[in-house]
C-alpha positions in Angstrom: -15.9 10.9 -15.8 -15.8 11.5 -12.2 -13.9 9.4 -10.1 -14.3 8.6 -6.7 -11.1 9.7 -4.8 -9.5 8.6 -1.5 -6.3 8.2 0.9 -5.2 5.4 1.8 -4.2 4.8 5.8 -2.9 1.9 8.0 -5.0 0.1 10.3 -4.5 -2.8 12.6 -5.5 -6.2 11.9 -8.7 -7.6 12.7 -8.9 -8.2 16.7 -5.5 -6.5 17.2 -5.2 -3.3 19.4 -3.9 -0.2 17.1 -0.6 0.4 17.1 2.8 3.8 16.3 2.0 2.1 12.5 -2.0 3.2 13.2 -3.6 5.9 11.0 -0.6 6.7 9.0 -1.4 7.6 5.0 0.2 6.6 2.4 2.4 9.1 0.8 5.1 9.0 -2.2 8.6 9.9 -1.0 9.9 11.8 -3.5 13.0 13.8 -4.1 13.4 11.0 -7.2 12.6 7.9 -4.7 9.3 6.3 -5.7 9.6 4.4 -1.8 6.1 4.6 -0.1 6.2 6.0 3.4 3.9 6.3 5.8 3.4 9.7 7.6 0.1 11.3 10.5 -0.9 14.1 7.4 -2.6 13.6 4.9 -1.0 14.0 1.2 -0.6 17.4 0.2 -0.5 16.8 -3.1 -1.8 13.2 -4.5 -5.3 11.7 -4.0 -6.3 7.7 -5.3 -8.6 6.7 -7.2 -9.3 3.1 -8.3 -8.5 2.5 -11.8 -10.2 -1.1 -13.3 -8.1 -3.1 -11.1 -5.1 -0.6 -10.4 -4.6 2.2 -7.6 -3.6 5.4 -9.6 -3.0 9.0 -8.1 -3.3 12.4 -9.8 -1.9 15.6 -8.0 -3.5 18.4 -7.3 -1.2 20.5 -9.0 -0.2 18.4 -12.2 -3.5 16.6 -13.2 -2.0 15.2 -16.3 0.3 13.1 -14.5 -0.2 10.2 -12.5 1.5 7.6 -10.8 0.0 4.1 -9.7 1.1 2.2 -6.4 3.4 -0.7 -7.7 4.0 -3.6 -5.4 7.6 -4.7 -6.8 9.4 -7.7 -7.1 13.3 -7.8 -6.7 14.8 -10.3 -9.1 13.8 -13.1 -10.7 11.9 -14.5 -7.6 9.9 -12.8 -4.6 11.3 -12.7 -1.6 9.5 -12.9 1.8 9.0 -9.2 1.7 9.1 -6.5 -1.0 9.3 -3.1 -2.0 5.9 -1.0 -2.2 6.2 2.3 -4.6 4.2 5.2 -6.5 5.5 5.2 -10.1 4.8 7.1 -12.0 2.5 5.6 -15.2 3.2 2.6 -13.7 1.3 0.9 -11.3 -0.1 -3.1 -10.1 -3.1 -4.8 -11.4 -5.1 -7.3 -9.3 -5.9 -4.5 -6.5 -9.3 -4.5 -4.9 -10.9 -3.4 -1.7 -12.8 -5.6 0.3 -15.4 -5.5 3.2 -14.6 -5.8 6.5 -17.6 -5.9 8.6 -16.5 -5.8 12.0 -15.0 -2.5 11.1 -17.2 -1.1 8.2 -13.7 -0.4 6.2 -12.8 -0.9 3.0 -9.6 -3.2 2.8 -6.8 -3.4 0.0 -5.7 -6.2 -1.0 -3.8 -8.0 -3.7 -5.2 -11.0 -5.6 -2.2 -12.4 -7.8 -1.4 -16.1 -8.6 1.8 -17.8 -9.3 0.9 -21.4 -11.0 -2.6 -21.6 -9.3 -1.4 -20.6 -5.8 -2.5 -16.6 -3.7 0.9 -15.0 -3.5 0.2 -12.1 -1.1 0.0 -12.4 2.1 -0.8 -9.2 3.1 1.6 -5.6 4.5 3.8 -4.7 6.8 5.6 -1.4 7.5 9.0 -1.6 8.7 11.4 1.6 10.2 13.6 2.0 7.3 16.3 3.7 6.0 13.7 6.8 5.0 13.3 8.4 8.1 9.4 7.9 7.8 8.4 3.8 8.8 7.8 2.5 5.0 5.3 0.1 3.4 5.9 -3.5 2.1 4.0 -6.5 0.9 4.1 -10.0 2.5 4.4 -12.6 0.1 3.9 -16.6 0.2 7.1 -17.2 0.9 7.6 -15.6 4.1 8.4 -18.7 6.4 9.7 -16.7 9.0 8.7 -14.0 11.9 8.5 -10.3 10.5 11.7 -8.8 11.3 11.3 -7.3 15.0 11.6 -3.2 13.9 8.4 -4.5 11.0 5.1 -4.7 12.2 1.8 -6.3 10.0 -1.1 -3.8 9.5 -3.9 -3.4 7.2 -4.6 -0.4 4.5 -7.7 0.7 4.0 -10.0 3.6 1.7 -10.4 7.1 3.3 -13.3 8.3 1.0 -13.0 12.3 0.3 
């Protein structure tokens, strides 16, 4: 079966002017950190493809493995913010792309529940302890402003 494959990239918000955190792809750390970070390139060496309801990426060089883009939780409870990485066999259900018509882009997005009630509340990429700004997800219980080196964007599909 042939499946469709893609990179996934930053873009602003709707009605928001682009931003540094504009354009960047998705990319697995590595060097034994499964981190995502966001860099200008495109991946060298892993491509997405959508999976039922999960993000997975094969490389280019080792087909038989793949890793899947994992939006974590640290502890028993979610914070306001967490971790975004590319496991690998691992990987988060409940991922979809949506429309978004002003912009004719293909938006990711995360539909989980806790007891009835949406629990994402979208990404942000912050400057972290990397070296490259690194993706996170917003959750519901963010009460707060983002912290002031994170800014909110959107990731959307880059067909190949």
């Amino acid at each position: 079966m042939n499946k469709q494959q893609f990179f996934l990239k930053t873009a602003p918000l709707p009605g928001e002017p682009a931003s540094a955190y504009t354009n960047l792809y998705i990319r697995h750390h590595g060097s034994g950190i499964n981190s995502v970070v966001l860099t200008p390139g495109t991946p060298k060496f892993i491509k997405g493809h959508l999976e039922g309801s999960r993000i997975n990426f094969t490389s280019s060089t080792h087909q038989e493995r793949q890793w899947g883009l994992t939006l974590c939780i640290d502890g028993a409870t979610r914070a306001g913010w967490e971790k975004v990485e590319i496991v690998e066999n691992g990987g988060s259900d409940r991922l979809q792309f949506s429309s978004n018509s002003e912009t004719n882009e293909e938006v990711l997005e995360f539909e989980g529940e806790d007891a009835g009630e949406k629990v994402w509340r979208g990404w942000m990429v912050c400057e972290w302890a990397s070296g490259h700004p690194q993706l996170f997800w917003l959750t519901d219980k963010l009460k707060d402003k983002l912290p002031p080196f994170c800014h909110r964007v959107q990731i959307v599909r880059e067909l190949l």
